[in-house]
TIGUDREN-356767 format. One record per residue: residue number from 1; x, y negated, z negated of N, C-alpha, C, O in turn; residue in three letters. Coordinates in steps of 0.001 Angstrom, whole numbers, m for minus. Example, Ala and Ser with C-alpha at 12.3 -4.5 7.8 and 13.67 -1.06 7.14 Angstrom:
BEGIN
- 1  13190  5690  m7800  12300  4500  m7800  13200  3300  m7800  14236  3319  m8465  ALA
- 2  12850  2250  m7080  13670  1060  m7140  12900  m30  m7870  13409  m1138  m8039  SER
// end
This chain:
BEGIN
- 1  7314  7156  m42413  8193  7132  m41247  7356  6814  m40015  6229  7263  m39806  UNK
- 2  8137  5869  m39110  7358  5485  m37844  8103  5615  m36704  9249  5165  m36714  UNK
- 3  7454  6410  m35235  7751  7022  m34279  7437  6018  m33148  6222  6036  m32955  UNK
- 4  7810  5500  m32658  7404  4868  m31321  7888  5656  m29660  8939  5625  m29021  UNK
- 5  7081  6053  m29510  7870  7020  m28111  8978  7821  m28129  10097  7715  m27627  UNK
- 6  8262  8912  m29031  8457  9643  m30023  10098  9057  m30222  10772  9849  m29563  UNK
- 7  10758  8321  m30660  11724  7985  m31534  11496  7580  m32490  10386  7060  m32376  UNK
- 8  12052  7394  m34012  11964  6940  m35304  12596  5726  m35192  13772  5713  m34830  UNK
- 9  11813  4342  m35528  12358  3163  m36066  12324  2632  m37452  11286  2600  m38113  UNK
- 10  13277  2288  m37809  13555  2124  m39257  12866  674  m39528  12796  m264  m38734  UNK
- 11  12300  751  m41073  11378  m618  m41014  12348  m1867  m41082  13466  m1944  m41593  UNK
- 12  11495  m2955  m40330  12639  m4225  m39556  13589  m3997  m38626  14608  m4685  m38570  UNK
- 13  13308  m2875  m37705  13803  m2219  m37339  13599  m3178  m35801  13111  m4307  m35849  UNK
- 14  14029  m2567  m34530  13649  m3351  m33481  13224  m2259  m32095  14071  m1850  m31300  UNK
- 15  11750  m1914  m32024  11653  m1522  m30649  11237  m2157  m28938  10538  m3080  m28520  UNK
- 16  11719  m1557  m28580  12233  m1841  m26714  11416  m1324  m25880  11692  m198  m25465  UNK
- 17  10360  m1895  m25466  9050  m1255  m24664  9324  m1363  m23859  9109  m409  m23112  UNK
- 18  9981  m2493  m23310  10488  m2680  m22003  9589  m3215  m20763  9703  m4389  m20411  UNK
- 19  8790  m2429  m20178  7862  m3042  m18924  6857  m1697  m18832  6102  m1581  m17867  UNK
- 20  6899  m675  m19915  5790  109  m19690  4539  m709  m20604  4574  m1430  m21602  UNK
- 21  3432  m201  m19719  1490  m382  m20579  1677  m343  m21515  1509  m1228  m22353  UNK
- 22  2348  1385  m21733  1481  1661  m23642  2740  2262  m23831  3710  2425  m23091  UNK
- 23  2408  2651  m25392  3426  3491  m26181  2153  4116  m27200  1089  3632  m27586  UNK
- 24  2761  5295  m27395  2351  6091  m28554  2862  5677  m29868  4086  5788  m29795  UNK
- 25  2567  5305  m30893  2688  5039  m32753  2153  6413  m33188  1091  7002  m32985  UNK
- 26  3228  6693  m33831  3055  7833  m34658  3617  7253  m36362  4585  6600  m36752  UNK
- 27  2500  7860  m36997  3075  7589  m38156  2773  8371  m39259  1665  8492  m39781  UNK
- 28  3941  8958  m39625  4429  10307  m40622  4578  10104  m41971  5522  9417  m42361  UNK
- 29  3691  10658  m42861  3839  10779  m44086  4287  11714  m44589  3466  12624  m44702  UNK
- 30  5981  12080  m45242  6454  12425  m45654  6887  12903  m47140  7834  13508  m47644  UNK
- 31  5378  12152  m47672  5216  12262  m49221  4372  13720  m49329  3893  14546  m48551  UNK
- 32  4529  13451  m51231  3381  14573  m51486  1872  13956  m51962  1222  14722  m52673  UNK
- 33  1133  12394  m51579  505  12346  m51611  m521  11405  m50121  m30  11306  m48997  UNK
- 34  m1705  10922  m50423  m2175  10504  m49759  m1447  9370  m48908  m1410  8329  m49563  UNK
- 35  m1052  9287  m48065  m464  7253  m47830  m1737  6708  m46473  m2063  7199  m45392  UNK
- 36  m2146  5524  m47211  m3306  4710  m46907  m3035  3702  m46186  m2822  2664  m46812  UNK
- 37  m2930  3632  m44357  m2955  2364  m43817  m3838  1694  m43884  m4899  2006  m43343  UNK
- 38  m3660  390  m44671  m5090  m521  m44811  m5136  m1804  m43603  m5849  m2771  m43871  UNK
- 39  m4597  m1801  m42672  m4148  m2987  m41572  m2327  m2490  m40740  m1166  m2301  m41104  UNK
- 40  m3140  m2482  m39505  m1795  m3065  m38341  m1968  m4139  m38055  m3167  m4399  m37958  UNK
- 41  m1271  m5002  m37845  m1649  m6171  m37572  m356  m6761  m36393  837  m6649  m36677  UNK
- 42  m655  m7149  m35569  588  m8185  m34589  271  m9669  m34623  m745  m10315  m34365  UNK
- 43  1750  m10052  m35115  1850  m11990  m35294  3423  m11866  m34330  4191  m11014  m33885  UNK
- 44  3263  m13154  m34389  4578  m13522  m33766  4453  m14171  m32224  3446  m14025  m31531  UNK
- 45  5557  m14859  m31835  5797  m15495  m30658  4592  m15041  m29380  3784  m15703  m28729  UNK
- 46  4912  m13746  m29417  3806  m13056  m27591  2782  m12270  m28306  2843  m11105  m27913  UNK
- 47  2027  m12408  m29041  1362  m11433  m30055  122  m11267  m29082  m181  m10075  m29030  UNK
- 48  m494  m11860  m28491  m1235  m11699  m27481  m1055  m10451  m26556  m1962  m9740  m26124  UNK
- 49  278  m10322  m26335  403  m9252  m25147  541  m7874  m25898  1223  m6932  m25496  UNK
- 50  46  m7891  m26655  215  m6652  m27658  m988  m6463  m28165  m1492  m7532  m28509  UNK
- 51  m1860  m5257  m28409  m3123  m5567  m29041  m2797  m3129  m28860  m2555  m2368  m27923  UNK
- 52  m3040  m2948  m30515  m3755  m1679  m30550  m3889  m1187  m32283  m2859  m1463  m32897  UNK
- 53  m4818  m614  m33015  m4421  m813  m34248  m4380  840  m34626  m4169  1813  m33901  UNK
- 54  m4725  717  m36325  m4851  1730  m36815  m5150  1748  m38471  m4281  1417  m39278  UNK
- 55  m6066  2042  m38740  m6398  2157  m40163  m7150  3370  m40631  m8026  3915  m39961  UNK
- 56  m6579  3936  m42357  m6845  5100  m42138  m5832  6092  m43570  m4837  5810  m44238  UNK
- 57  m6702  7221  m43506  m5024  8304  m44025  m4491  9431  m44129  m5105  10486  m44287  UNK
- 58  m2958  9258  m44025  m2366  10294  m43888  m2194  11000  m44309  m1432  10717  m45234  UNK
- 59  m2617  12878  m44270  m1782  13100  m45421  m782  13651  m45937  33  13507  m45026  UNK
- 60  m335  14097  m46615  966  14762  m46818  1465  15749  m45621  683  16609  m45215  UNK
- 61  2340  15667  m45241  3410  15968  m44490  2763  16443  m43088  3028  17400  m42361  UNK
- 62  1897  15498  m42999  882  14968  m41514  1590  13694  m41062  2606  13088  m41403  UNK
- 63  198  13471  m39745  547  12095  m39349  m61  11872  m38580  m490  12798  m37892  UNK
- 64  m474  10319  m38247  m1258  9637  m37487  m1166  9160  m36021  56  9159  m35875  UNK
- 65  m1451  8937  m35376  m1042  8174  m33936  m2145  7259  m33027  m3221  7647  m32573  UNK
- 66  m1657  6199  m32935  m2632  5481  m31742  m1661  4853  m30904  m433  4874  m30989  UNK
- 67  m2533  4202  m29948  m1445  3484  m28515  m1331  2112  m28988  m2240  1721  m29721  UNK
- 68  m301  1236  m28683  140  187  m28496  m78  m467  m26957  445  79  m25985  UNK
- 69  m602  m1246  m26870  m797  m1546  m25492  13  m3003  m25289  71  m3988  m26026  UNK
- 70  616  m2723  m23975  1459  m3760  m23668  662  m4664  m22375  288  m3947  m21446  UNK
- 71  373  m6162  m22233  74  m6473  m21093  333  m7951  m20864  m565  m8791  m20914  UNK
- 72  1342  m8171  m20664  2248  m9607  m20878  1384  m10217  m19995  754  m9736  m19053  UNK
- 73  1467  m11969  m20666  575  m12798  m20118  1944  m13985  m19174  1831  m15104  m18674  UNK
- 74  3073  m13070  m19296  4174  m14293  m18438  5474  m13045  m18671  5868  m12200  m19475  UNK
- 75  5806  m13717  m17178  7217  m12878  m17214  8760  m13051  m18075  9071  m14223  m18287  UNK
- 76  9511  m12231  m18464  10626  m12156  m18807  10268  m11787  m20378  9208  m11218  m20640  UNK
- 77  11270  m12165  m21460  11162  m11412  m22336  9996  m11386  m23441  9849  m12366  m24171  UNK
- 78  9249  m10366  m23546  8111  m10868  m24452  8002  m10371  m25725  7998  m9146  m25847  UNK
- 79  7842  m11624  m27485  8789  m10554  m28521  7642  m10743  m29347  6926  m11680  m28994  UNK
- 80  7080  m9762  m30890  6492  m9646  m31596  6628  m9104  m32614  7798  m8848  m32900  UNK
- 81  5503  m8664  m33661  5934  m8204  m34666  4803  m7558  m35370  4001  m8060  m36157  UNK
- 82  4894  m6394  m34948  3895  m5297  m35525  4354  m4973  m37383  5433  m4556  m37807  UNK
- 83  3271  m5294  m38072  3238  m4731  m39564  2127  m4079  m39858  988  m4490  m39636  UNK
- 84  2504  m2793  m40491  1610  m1618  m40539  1690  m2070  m42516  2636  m2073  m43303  UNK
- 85  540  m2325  m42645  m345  m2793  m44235  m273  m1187  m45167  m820  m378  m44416  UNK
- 86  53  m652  m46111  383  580  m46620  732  662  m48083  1429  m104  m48749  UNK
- 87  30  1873  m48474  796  1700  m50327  2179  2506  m50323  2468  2836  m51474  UNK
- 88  3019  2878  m49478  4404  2983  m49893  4810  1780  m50621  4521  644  m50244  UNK
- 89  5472  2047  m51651  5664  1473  m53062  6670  355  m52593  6653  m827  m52933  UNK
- 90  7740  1118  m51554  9004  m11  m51102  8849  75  m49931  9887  321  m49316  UNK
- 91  7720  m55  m49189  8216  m226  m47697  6699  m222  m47047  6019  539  m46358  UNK
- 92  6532  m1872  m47840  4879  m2304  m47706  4953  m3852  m46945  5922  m4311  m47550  UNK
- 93  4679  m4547  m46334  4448  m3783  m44942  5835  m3351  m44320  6943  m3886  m44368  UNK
- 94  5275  m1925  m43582  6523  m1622  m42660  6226  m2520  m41414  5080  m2798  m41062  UNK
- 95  7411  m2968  m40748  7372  m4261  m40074  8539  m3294  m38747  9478  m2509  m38884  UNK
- 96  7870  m3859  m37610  8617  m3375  m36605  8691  m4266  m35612  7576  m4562  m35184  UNK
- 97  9615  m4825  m35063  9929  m6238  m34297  9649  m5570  m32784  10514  m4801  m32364  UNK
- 98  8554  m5817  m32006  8411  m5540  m30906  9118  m6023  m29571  8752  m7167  m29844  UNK
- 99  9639  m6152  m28656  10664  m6724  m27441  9953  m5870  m26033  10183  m4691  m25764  UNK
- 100  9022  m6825  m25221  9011  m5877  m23955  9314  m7223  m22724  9671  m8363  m23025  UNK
- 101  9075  m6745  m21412  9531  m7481  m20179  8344  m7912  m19859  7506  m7089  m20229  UNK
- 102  7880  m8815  m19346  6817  m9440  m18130  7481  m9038  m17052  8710  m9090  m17017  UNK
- 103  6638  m8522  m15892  7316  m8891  m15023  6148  m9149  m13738  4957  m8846  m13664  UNK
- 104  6778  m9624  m13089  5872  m10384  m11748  5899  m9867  m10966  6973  m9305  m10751  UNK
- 105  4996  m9701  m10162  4290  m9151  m9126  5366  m9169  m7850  6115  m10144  m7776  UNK
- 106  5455  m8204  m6928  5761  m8677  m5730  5866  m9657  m5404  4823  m10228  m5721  UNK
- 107  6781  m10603  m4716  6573  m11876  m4234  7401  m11628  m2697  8618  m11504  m2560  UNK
- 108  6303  m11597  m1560  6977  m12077  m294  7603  m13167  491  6850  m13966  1048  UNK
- 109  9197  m13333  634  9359  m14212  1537  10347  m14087  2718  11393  m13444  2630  UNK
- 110  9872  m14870  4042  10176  m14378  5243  11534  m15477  5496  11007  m16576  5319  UNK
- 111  12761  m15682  5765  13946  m16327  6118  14473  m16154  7606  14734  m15068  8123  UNK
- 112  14583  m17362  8194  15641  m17367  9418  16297  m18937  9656  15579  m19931  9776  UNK
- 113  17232  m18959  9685  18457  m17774  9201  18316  m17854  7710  17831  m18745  7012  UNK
- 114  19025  m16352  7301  18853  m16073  5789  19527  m17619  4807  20557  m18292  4854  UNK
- 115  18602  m17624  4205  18426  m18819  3070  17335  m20293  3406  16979  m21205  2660  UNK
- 116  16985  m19953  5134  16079  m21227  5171  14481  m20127  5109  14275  m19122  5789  UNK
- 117  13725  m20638  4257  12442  m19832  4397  11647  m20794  5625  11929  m21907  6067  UNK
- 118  10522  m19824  5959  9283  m19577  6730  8866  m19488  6046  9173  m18753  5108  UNK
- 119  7424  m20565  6177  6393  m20258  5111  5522  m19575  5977  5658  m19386  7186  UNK
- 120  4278  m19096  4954  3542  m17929  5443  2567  m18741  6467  2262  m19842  6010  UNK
- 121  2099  m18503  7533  1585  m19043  8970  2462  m19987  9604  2149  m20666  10582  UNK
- 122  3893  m20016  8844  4142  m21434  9614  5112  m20429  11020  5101  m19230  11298  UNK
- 123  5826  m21566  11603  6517  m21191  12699  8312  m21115  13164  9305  m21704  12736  UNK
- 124  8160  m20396  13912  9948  m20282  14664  9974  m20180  16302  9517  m19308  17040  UNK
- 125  10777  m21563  16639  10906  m21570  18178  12140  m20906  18009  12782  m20630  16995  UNK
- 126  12356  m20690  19306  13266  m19332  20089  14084  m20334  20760  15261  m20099  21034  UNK
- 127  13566  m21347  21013  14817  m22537  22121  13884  m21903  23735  12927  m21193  24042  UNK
- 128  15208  m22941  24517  14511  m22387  25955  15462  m21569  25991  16454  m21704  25274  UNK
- 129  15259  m20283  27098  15939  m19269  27337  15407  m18943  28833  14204  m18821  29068  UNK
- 130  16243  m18834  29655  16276  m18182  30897  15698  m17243  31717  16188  m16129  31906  UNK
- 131  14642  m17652  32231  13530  m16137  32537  14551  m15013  33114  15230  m15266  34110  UNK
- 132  14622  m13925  32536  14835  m12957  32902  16176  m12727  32255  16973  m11938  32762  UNK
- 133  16535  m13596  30809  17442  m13302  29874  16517  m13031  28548  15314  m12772  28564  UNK
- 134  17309  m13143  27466  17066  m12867  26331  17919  m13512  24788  19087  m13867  24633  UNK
- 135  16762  m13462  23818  17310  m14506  23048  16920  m13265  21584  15900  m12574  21589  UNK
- 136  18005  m13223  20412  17432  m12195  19916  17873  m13064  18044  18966  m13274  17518  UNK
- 137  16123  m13410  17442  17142  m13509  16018  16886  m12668  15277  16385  m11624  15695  UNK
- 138  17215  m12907  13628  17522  m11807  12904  16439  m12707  11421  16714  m13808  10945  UNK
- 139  15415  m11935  11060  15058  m12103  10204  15230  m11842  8873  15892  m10813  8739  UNK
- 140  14803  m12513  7466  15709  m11852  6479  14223  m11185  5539  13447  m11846  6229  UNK
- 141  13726  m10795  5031  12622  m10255  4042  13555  m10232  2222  14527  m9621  1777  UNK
- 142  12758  m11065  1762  13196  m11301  603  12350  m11169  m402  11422  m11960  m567  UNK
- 143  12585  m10128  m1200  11290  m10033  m2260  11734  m10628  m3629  12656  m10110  m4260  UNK
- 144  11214  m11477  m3977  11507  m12459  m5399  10825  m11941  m6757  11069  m12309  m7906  UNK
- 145  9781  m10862  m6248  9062  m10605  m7972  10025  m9393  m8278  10972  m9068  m7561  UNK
- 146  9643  m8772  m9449  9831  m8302  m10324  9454  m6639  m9455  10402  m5859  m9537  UNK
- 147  8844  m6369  m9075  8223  m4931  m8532  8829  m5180  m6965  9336  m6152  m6404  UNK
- 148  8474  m3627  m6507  8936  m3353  m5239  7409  m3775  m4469  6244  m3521  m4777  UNK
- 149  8220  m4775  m2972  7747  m5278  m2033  7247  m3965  m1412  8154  m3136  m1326  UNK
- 150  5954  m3508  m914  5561  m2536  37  5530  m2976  946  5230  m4166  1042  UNK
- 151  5856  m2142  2127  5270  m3147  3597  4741  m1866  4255  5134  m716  4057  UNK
- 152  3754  m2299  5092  2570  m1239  5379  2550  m1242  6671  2689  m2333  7223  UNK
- 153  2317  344  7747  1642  29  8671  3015  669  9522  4100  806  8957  UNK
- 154  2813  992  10798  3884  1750  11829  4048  708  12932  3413  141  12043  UNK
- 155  4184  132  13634  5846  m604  12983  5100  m1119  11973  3898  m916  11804  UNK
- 156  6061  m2018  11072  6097  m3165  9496  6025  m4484  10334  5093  m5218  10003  UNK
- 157  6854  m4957  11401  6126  m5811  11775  5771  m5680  13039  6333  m4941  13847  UNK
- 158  4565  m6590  13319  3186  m6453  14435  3737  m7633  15172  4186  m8586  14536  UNK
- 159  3723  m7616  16835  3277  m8280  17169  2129  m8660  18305  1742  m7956  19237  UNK
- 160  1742  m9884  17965  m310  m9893  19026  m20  m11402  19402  811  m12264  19114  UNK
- 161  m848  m11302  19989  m1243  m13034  20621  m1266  m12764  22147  m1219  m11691  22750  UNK
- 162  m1365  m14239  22675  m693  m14561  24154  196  m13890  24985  16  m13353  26078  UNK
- 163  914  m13976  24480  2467  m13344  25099  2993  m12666  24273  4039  m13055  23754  UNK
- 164  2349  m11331  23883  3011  m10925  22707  3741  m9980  23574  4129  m9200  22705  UNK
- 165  4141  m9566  24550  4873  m8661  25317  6258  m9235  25654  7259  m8580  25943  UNK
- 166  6107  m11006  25539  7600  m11190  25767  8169  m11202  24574  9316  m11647  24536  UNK
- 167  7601  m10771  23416  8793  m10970  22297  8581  m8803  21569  7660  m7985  21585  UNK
- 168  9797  m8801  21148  9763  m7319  21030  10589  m7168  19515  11736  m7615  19492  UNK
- 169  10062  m6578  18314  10768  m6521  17529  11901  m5132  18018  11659  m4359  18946  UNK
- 170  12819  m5097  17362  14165  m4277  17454  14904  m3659  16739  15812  m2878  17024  UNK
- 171  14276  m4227  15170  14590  m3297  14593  14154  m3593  13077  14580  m4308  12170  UNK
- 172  12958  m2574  13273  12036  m2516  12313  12567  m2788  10587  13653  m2216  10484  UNK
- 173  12301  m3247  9645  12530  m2863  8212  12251  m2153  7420  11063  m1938  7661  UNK
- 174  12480  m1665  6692  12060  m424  5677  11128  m765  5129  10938  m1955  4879  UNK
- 175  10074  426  4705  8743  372  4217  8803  m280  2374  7782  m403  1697  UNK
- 176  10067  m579  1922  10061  m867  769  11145  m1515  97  12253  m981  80  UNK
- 177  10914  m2713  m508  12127  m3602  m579  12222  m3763  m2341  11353  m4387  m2950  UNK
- 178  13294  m3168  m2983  13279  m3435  m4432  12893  m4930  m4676  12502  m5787  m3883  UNK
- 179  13146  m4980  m6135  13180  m6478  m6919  14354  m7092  m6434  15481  m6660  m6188  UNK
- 180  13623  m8623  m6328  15204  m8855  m5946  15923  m8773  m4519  16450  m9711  m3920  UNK
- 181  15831  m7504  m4130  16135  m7014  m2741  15938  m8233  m1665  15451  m9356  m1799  UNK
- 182  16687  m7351  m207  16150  m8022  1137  16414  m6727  1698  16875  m5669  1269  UNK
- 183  15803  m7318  3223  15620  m6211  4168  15809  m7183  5619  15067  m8162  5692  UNK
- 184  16691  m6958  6660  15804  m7809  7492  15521  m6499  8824  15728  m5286  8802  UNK
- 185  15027  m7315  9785  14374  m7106  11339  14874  m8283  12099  14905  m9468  11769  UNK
- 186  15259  m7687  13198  15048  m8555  14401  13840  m8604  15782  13025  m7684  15848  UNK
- 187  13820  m9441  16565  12741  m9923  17319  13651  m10407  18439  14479  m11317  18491  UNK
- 188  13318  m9695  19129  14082  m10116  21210  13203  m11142  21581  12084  m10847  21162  UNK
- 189  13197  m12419  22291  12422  m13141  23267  12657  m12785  24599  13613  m13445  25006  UNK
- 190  12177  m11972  25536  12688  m11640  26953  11413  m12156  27904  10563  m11530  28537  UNK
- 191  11705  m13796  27691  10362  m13957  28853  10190  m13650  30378  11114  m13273  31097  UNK
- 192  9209  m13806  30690  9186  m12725  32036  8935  m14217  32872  9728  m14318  33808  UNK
- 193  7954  m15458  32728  7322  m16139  33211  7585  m17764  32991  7366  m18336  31924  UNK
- 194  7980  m18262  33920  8396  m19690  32958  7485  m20314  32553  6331  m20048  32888  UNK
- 195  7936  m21750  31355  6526  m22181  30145  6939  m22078  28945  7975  m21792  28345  UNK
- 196  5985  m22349  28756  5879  m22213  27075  5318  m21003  26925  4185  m20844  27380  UNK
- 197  6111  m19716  26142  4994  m17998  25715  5136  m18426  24005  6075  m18948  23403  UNK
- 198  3718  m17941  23505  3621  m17615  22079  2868  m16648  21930  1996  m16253  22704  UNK
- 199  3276  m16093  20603  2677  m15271  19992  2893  m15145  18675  3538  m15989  18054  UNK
- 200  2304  m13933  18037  1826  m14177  16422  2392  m13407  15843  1717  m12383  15949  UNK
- 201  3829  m13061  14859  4342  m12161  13880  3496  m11618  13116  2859  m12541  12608  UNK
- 202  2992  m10290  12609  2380  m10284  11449  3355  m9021  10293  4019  m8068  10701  UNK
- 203  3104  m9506  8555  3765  m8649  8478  2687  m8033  7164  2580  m8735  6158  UNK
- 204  1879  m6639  7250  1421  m6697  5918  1883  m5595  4896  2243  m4433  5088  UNK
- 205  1762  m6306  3799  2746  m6043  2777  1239  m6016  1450  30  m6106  1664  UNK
- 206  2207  m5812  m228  1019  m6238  m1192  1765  m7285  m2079  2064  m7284  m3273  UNK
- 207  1888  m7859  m1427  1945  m9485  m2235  328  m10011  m2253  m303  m10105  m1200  UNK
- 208  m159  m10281  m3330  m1789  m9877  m3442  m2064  m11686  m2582  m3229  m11940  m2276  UNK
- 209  m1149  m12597  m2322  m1747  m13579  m2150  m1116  m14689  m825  m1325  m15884  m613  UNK
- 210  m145  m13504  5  605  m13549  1038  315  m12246  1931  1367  m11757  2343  UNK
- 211  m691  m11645  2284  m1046  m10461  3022  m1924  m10562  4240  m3014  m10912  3790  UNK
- 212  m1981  m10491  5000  m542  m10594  5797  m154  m11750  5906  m774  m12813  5942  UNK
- 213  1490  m11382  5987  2617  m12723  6299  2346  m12610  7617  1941  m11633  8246  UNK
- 214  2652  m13883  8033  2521  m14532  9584  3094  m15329  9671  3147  m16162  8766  UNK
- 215  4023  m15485  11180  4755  m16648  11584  4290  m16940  13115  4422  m15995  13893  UNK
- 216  3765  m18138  13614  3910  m18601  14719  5053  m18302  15860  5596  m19366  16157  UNK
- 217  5556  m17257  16549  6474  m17223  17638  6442  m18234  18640  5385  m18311  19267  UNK
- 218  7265  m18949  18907  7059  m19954  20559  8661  m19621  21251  9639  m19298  20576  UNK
- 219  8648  m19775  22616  10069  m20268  22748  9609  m20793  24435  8428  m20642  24751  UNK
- 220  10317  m21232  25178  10183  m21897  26742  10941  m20785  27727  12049  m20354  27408  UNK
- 221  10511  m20506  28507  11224  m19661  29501  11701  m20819  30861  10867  m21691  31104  UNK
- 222  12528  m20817  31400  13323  m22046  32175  14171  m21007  33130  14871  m20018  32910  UNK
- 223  13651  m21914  34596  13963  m21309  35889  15965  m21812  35370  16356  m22751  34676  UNK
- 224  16907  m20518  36204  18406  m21256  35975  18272  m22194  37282  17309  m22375  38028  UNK
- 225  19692  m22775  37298  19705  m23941  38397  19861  m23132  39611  20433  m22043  39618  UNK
- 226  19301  m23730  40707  18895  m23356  41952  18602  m24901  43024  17804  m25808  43263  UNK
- 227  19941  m24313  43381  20133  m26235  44089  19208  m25568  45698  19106  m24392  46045  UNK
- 228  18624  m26896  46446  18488  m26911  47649  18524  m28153  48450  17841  m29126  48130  UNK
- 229  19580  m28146  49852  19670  m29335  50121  18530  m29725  51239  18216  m28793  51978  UNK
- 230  18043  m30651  51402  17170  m31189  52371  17358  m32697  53214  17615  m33807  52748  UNK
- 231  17107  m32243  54741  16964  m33286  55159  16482  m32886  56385  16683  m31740  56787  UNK
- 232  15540  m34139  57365  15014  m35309  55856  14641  m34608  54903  14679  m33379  54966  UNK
- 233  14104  m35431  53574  13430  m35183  52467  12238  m34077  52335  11070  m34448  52454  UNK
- 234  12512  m32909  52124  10946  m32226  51947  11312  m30764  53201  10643  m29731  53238  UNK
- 235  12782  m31139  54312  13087  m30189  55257  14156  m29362  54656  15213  m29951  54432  UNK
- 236  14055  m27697  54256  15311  m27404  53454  16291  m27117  54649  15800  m26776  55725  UNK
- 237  17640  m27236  54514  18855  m26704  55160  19087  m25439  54502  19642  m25515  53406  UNK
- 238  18689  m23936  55066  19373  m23031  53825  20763  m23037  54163  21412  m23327  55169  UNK
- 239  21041  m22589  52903  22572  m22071  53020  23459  m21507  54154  23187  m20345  54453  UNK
- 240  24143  m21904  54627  25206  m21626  55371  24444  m21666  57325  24784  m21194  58410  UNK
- 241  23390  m22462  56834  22931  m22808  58272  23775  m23973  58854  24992  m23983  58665  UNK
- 242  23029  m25157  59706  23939  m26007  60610  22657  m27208  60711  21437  m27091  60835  UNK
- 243  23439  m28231  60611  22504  m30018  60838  23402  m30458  61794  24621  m30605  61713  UNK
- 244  22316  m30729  63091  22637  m31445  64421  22922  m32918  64258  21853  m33455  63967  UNK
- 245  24122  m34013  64332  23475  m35382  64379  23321  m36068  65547  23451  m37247  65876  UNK
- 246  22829  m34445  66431  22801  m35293  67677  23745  m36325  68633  24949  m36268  68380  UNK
- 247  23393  m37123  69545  24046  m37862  70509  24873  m39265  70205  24470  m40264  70802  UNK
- 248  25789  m39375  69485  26368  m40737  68814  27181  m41023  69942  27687  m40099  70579  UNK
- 249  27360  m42234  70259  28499  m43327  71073  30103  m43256  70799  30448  m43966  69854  UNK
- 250  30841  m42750  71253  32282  m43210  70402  32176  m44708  69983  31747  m45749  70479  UNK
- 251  32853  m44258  68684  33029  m46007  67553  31930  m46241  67281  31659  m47231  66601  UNK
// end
């Protein structure tokens, strides 16, 4: 009889490792004599991602155990086929069809608006906006692997540079984004100064090969309209003053 995390699978049987390392093999001899594993052996499709043995014997109404180690070389389903080599008379080799998950790493990605990505250093203008208004977007955080996205650090996202005072995040994201998941944040532009202000998003996270994410901030700050009339050219008239034309001739 054979135990895989501690449950009994029947031989040709099918166990479900799923996305854990290891598993415990237990294996119970239920006779009244010696039973002799002479070979474990794994063949089959992912046989690679499987590696632990056992040879040896059991004896009567004992039993054996070693680990199975799981460590997929690609994600999604990974299948095999453990046969334990043995003198049980009818149930030589016992054969147990192995099934576990790959799964992939964290994967960070940054969206605005949700579905167009930002790649990692690249950039997002703000437009021109009105010194002494405000322009506010909404970022999306999208984690694509398989494990939960961490994001690190008080706030999650940073911002530094130049002008990192005219842009203000608003509302931070959660320190942890499932598989799959999103999260977003937003970012105010409230320039103070007209021009061009930039500065530098940062976001760090453990995506082992996106840490820290970064986006280029820019946007233009622009005086509103502000008419003045002059004359001559270069003399202002303010508002609600008076222009002499002086001494004219009738007709």
């Amino acid at each position: 009889n054979v135990k895989m995390g501690g449950l009994t699978v029947l031989n040709n049987g099918t166990y479900v490792i799923g996305n854990v390392a290891s598993t415990n093999v237990t294996i119970e001899n239920s006779g009244s004599q010696n039973l002799t594993i002479s070979a474990t052996t794994v063949s089959g499709t992912n046989a690679g991602d499987f590696s632990g043995t056992f040879t040896g014997t059991v004896a009567p109404t004992s039993s054996q155990s070693f680990t199975l180690n799981f460590a997929p070389a690609g994600t999604g389903t990974r299948t095999a086929t453990l046969s334990i080599a043995n003198d049980d008379s009818d149930e030589n080799p016992f054969v147990i069809n192995l099934n576990g998950m790959g799964q992939g790493p964290p994967e960070i990605a940054v969206e605005e608006p949700a579905g167009t990505d930002i790649p990692n250093n690249g950039s997002k203008n703000f437009g021109s906006v009105k010194a002494g208004d405000s322009q506010t977007l909404t970022f999306t955080i999208r984690n694509r692997g398989d494990l939960p996205l961490s994001l690190s650090g008080t706030p999650r996202v940073v911002i530094s540079g130049t002008n990192a005072a005219d842009f203000t995040v608003t509302d931070d994201p959660s320190a942890s984004i499932a598989a799959k998941g999103t999260d977003t944040f937003t970012v105010q532009f409230s320039p103070s100064t007209r021009g061009v202000r930039s500065a530098k998003l940062s976001i760090a996270n453990n995506d082992s090969d996106e840490n820290p994410y970064t986006i280029n901030l820019s946007g233009t700050a622009v005086l509103p309209p502000e008419i003045a009339i002059e004359q001559p050219v270069g003399t202002n008239i303010a508002s609600g003053d008076t222009k002499d034309f002086g001494n004219v001739e009738l007709g």
